[in-house]
N, C-alpha and C positions, 0 to 999 in steps of 0.2 A: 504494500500500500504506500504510496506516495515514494516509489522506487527506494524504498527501505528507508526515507527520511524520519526523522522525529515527528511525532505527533504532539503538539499542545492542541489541549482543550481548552485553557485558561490561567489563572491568579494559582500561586499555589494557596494564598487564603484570601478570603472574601471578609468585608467586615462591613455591616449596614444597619447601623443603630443611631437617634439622634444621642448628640456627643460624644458619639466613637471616637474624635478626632483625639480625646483627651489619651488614647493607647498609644498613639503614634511611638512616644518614647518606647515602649515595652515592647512595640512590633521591632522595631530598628532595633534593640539590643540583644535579640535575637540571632540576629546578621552580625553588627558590630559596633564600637563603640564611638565611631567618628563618622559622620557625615557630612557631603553636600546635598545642602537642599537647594530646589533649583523652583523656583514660586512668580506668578505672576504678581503684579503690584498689590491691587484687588484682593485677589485670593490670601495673600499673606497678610494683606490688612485683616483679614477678617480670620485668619485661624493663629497668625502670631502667639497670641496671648498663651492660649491652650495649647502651644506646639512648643514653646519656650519651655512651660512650666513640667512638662511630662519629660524634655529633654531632661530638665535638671534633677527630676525626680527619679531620673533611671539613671545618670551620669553619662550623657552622651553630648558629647562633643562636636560643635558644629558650626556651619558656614553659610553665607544664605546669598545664592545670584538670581537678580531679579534678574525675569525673563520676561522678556517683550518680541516683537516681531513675528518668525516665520520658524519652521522647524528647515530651516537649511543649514548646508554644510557649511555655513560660517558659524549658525549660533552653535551647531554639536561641537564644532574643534575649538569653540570659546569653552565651553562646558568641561570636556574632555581635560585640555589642559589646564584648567582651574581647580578638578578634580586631583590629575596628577600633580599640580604644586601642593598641595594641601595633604595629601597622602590616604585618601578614604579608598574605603571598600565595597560603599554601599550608597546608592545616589536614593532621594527621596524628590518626587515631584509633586507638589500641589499648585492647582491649575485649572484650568480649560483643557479643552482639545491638543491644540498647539504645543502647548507647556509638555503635555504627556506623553507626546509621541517624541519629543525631542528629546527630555530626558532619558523616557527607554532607550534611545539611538542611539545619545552616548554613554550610556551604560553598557550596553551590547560593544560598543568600540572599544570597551577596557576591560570587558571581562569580568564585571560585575554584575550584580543585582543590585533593582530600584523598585520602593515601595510609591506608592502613585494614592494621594489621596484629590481628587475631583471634586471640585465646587462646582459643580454642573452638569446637570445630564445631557447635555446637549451631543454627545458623542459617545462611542463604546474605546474609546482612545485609551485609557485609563486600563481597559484589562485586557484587548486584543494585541497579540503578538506584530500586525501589522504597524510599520510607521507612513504618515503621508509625507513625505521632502516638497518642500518648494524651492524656488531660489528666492531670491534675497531679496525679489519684488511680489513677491507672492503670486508667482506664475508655478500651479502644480508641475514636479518635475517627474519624479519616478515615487514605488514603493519599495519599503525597502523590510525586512522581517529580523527581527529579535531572534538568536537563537536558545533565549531562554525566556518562561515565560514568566510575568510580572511575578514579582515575592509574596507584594501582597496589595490588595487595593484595600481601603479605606475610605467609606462612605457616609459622610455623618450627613444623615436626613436632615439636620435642624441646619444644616448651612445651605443645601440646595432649597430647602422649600422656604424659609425666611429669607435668604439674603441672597436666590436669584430670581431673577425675572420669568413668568411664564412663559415669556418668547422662548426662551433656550428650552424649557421643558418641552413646549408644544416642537420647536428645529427639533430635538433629538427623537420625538416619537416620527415625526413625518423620514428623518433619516431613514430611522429603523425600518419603518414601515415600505418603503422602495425595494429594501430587501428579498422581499419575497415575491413580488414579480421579476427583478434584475436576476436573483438565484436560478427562475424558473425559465428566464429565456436562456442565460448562459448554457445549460442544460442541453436545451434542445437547439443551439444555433451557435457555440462555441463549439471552435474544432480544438484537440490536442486534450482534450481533459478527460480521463477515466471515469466514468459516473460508477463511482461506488457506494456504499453504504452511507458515507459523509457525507458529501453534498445533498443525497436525497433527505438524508439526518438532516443538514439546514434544511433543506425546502418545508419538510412540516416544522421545526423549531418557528421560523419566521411567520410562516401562516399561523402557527397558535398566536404569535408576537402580536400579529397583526391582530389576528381576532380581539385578544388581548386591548387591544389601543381603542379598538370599537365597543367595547363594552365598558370601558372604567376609565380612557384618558378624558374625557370631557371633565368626568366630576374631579378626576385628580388637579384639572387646570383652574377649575374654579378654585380647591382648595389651595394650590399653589399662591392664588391670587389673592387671598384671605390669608395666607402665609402660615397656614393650617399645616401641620403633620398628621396625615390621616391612614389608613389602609389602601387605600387609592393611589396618592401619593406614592407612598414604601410599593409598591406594586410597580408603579411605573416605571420609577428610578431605580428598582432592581431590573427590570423590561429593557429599558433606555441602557442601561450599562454593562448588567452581566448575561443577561439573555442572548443582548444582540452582538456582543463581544464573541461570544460562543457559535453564534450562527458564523461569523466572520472566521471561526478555526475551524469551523466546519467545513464550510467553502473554499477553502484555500485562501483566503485573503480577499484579492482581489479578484479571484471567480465571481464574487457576490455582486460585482459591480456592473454594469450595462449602462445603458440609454441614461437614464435620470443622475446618476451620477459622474457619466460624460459630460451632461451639460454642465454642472458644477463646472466641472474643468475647462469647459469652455468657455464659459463665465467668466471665469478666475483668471484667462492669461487675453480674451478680446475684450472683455469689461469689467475694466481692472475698476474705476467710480463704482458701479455696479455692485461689484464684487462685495467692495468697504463696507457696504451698506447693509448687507445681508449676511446671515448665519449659514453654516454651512447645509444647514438640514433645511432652509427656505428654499433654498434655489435648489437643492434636489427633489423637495417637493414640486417643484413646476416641472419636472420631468416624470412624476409617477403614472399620470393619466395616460402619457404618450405610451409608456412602457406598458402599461396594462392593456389598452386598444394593441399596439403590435406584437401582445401574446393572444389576443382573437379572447380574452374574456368577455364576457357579456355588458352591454351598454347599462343592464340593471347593475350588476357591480360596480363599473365603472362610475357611475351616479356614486355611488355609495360610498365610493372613495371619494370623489369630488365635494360632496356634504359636507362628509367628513374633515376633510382639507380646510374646506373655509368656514368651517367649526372652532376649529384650533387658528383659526389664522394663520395660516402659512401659505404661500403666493401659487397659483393655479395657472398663471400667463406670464407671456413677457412684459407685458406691459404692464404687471405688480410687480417686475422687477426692475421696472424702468428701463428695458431695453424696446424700442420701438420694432411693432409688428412686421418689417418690411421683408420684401423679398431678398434685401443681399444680406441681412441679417440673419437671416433661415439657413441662407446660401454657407455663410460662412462659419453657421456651427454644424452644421450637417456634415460639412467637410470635417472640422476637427475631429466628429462625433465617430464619424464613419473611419475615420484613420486611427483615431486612438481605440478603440477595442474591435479594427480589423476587419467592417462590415464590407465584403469587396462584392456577395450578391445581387445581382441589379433587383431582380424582382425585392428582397429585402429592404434596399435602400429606398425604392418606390413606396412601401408600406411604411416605412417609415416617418418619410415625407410625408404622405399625406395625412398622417397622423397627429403630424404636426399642427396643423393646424386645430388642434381642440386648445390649442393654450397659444396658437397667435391674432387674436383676436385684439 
């Protein structure tokens, strides 16, 4: 299976309680006694306090590089050698998206383990072995894979549902959510992939996911919005993180991806304004519809997703992303679309097309 490579399924431990975050020390002493922590502004404003005091309550030793920007190969060989001056063994990231894929990267370049604690569900970034690189202008570049998997993740409820916003709740269920129709084309219109046990493994994972989002994100978002801890909530943010982390080791990584998460990428390196503006699970939402019509699902689903979509608020068109409906605009992401995951089928690219137009409107 996977030409005798390693299998990760995920975290070697998972932790999802409000004010988890106060273990942190007692996770990392596990590992060892000296770390860098690698933390977005934000996210260290807001867990500092309780990450300081558990350090010093377990006697660990530590350093703290605020991280900003893009997970490329300048800020990992920043990271990297800051790590090596300092002399740890063990990187810890709190963060976003961004923050936790770059950490794991350059953790993986030294030969260590990183525990990853997420103030956001807005991505499975935190416990998937996958990293996404950009360069330096936040143009997507390649992915690139961990050969170990995260130590441990760290999810304290009371920091995602009090101190963030439901837009990133509502981006990480619509990421998630593309999942299971991208899983289900790769499938059947990906060449070179062995459909064995795994990836079919994702395909029903993502569809419970999904089902999942349809039955309990709505009320989860209102409580997020009331900055409520609820059942809902704890439901979601395990959904949004460890579920759909697991669909992603299921899949190979980037098998999971297709059509809806092309256009991200195309987004992100011909509308770069555009881009700034948006979460990363928005702009993959305005590719789910296209991807569900060019898997021949039913117009009644399709509906069901589209309700759904602008339920939670998240963009359905290009023109909720502020990219105008035009013909050389279609033109020019069809092209990236079709080059980057290899659609060279004409009759394919045709459905494709015309598909399009349910979101250029």
């Amino acid at each position: 299976m996977r030409e005798g490579a390693q299998i990760i399924l995920g975290s070697g431990r998972y932790l999802q309680n409000p004010g988890v975050r106060s273990v942190i020390g007692w996770e990392v002493k596990r590992f060892y006694n000296k770390v860098l922590v690698v933390a977005g502004y934000t996210a260290w404003s807001v867990t500092k306090e309780a990450v300081e005091k558990s350090f010093e309550e377990n006697g660990i030793e530590y350093t703290v590089h605020m991280f900003s920007g893009f997970c490329s190969e300048t800020t990992v060989n920043r990271i990297v050698d800051e790590a090596k001056d300092y002399g740890v063994k063990l990187l810890v990231g709190i963060g976003g998206g961004k923050c936790m894929d770059t950490v794991k990267l350059a953790a993986d370049r030294l030969g260590i383990r990183v525990i990853n604690m997420p103030t956001s569900a807005a991505t499975c970034a935190c416990y998937a072995t996958v990293c996404i690189k950009y360069d330096d202008t936040g143009t997507p570049d390649c992915n690139e894979y961990c050969q170990q998997p995260v130590a441990a993740v760290i999810v304290d409820t009371e920091i995602i549902a009090k101190n963030c916003p439901e837009r990133m709740l509502a981006s990480g269920i619509a990421d998630a959510m593309a999942k299971f129709p991208e899983i289900d084309f790769s499938i059947r219109f990906v060449t070179g992939w062995d459909i064995t046990v795994m990836p079919l493994s994702a395909l029903k994972l993502a569809e419970f996911n999904t089902e999942k989002y349809f039955n309990t994100a709505i009320q989860a978002i209102k409580d997020v919005r009331e900055k409520k801890i609820t059942p809902a909530v704890d439901d979601i943010i395990f959904t949004n993180l460890a579920l759909t982390g697991l669909t992603s080791q299921l899949s190979s990584g980037s098998k999971q991806l297709a059509i809806a998460h092309a256009l991200y990428d195309a987004v992100s390196k011909l509308f770069k304004s555009q881009r700034a503006k948006y979460l990363h699970g928005e702009i993959v939402s305005c590719g789910i519809l296209v991807q569900l019509a060019v898997n021949g699902y039913s117009e009644e689903y399709i509906h069901k997703n589209m309700q759904f979509l602008k339920e939670i608020g998240t963009p359905i068109s290009f023109s909720e992303l502020g990219i105008a409906p035009t013909a050389e605009n279609l033109d020019i992401i069809l092209d990236f679309i079709f080059t980057s995951i290899n659609i060279t089928d004409q009759d394919l690219q045709t459905k494709i097309r015309e598909n399009f137009a349910r979101i250029t409107k």
